[in-house]
C-alpha positions as CSV (number, residue, x, y, z in Angstrom):
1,X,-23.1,-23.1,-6.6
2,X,-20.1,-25.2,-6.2
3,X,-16.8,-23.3,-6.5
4,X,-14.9,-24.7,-9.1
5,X,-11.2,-26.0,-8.3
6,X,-8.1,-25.8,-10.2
7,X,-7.5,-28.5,-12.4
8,X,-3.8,-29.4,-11.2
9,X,-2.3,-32.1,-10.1
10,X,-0.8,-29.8,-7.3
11,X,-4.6,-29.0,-6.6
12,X,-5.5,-32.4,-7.0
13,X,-2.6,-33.4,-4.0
14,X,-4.0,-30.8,-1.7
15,X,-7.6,-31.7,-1.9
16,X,-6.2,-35.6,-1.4
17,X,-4.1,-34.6,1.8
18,X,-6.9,-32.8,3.1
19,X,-9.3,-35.4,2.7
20,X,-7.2,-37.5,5.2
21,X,-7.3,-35.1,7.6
22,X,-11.0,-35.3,7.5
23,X,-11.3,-38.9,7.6
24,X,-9.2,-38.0,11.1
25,X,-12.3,-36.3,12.3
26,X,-14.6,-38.7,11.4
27,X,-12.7,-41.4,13.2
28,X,-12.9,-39.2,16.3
29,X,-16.2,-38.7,16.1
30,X,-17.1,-42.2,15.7
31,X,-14.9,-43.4,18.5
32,X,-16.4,-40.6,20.7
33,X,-19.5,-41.8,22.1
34,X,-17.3,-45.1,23.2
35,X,-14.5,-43.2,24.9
36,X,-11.6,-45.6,24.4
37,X,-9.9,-46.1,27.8
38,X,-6.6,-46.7,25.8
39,X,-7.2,-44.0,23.4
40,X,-7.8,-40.4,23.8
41,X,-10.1,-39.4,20.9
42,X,-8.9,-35.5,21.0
43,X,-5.5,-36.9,19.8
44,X,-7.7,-38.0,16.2
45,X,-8.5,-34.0,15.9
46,X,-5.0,-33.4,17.0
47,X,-4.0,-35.2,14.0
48,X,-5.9,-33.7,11.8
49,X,-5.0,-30.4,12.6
50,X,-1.4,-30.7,11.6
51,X,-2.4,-33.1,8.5
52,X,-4.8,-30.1,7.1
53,X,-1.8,-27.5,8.2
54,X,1.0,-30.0,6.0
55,X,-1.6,-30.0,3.3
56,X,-1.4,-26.5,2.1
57,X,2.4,-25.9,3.4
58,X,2.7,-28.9,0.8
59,X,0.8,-27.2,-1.7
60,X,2.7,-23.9,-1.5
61,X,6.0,-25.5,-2.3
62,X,4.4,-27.1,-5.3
63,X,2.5,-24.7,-6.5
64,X,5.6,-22.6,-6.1
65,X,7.9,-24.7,-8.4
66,X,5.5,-25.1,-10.6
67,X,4.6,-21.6,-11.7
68,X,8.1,-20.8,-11.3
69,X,9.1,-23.6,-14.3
70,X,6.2,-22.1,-16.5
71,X,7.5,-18.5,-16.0
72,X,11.0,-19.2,-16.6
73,X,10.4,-21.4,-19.5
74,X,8.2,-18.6,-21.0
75,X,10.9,-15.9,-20.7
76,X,8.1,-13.4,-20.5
77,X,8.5,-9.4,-20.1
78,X,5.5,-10.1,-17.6
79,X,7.7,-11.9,-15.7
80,X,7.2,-11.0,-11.8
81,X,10.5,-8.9,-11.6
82,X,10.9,-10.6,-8.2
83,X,11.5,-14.0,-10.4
84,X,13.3,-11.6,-13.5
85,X,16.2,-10.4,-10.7
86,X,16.6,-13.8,-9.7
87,X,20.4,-14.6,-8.8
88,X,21.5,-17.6,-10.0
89,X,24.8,-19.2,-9.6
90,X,27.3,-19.2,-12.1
91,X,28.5,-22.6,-12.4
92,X,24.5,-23.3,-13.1
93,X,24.5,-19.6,-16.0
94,X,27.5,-22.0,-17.5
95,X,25.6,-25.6,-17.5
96,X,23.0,-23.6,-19.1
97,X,25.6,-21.9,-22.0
98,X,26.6,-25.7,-22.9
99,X,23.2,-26.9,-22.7
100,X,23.4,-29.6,-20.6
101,X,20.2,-28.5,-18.5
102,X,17.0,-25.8,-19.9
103,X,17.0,-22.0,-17.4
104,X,14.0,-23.2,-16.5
105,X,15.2,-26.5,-14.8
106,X,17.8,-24.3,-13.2
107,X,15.6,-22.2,-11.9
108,X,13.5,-24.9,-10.4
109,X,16.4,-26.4,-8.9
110,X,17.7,-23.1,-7.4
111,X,14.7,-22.0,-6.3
112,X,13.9,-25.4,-4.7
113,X,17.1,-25.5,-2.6
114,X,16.4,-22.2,-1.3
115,X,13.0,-23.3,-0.2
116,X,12.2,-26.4,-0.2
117,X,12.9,-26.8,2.7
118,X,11.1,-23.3,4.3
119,X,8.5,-23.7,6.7
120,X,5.3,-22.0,5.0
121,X,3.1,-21.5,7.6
122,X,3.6,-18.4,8.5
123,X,1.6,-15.5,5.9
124,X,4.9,-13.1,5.2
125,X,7.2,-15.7,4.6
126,X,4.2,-16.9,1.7
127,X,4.2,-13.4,0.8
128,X,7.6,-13.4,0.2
129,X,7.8,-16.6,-1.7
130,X,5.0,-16.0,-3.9
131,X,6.3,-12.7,-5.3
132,X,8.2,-14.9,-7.3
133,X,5.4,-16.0,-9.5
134,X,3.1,-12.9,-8.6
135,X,3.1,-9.0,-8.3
136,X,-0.5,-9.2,-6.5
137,X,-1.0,-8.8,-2.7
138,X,-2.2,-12.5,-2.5
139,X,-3.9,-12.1,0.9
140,X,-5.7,-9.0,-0.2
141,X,-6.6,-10.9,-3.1
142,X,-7.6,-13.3,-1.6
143,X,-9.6,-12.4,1.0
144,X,-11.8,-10.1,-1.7
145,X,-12.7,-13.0,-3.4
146,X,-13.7,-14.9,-0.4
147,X,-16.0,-11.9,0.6
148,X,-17.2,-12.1,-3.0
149,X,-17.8,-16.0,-2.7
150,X,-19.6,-15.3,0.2
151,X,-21.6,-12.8,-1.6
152,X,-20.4,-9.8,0.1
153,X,-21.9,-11.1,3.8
154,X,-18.3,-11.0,5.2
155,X,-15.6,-8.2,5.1
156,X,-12.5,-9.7,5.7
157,X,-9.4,-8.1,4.9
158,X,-5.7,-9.1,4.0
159,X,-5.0,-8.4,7.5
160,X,-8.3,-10.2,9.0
161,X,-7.7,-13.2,6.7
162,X,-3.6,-13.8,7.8
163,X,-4.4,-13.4,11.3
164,X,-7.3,-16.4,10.8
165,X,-4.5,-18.2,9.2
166,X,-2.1,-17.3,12.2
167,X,-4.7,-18.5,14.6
168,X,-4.6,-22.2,12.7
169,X,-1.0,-22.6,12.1
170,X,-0.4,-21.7,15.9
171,X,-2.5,-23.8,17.5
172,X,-0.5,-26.5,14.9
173,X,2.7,-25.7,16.5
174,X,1.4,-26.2,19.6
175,X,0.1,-29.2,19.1
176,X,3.2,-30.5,17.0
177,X,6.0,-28.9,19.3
178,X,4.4,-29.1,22.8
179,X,2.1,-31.7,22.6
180,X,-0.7,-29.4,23.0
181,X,-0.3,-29.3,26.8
182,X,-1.2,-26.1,28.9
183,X,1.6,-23.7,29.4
184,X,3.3,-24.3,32.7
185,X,1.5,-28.0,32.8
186,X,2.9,-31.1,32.1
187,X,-0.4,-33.3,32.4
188,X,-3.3,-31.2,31.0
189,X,-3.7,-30.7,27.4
190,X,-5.8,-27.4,25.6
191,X,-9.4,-28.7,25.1
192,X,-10.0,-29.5,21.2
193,X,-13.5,-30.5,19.6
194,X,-14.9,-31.7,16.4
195,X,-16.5,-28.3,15.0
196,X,-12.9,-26.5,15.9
197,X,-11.2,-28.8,14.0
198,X,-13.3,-29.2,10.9
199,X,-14.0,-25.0,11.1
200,X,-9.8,-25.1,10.8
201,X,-10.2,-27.5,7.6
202,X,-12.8,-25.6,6.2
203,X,-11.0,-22.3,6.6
204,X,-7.4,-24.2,5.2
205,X,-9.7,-25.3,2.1
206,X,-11.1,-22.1,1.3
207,X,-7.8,-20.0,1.4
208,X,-6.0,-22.2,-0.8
209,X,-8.8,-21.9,-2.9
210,X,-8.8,-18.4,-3.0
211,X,-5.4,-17.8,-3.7
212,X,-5.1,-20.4,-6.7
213,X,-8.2,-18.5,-8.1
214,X,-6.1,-15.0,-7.3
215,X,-2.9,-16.7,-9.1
216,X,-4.8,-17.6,-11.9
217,X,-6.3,-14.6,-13.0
């Protein structure tokens, strides 16, 4: 049975940006059996590595300002208290008093300057950024309903699931920030291959999933 995915545009962007990154693979693979002299075909999985890896450091952020303008507009007593003690500045408390923006746009806009920016690749710092639109342990969360999706075959854990994550985000960085090369080597690159590459999409896929389905219970 087909898990059903949110119906956001947010969602919607994610699913699109990893979609490229699969269309990557495929043009690797097709290429493959003619090995390119003037193209290494790795570099297509290479690609697609970091696309599927911007794709849900993309939908974080999104996500993130978007739960974050629902919240504040709502003005909720459920209101994650990480979101209730949020500081704002003052000159933005006074644009607010005169009414020249809503709290909720200035909330946005805060919370977008302090991280839109932010790397989120790494699982604590989306921990700590998603206690502001959630009290749950995402990755523990998470990682039950994956074990539940997979009808309790697999046991995996909030520990067992970041450290899959960490495995894909590292092997991103070294692709993206040494050109994948082999430490101490200026010539050979780590060996990469179709199934690693789509098994890292696959995995990407199915933890976003998990935690919009955690988010919106």
């Amino acid at each position: 049975m087909a898990i059903p995915r949110p119906n956001t545009s947010q969602f919607e962007a994610f699913t699109t940006n990893l979609a490229y990154a699969r269309k990557m693979v495929d043009a690797g693979r097709y290429l493959a059996p003619f090995q390119p002299g003037t193209v290494d075909v790795d570099d297509f999985y290479r690609a697609a590595w970091v696309q599927a890896v911007a794709a849900i450091d993309h939908w974080f952020h999104e996500e993130l300002f978007r739960r974050v303008a629902e919240l504040a507009a709502k003005d909720s007593p459920e209101m994650p208290l990480q979101l209730r003690n949020y500081e704002i500045p003052l000159h933005r408390v006074e644009a607010v008093q005169r009414g020249d923006v809503t709290l909720a746009d200035v909330v946005v806009e805060h919370v977008k300057e302090r991280w839109g920016n932010a790397s989120l690749q790494n699982p604590r710092a989306i921990s700590d950024v998603l206690r502001l639109v959630t009290e749950k342990n995402i990755w523990q969360g998470a990682a039950a309903q994956i074990n539940s999706w997979q009808g309790g075959r697999t046991a995996y854990t909030d520990k067992t699931l970041k450290a899959q994550f960490m495995s894909i985000t590292t092997r991103r960085n070294k692709i993206a920030h040494d050109a994948d090369l082999v430490a101490g080597d200026l010539k050979q690159r780590r060996p990469i291959t179709e199934p690693d590459v789509t098994d890292a999409i696959n995995w990407i896929d199915r933890i976003a999933l998990a935690m919009a389905h955690v988010l919106d219970e």
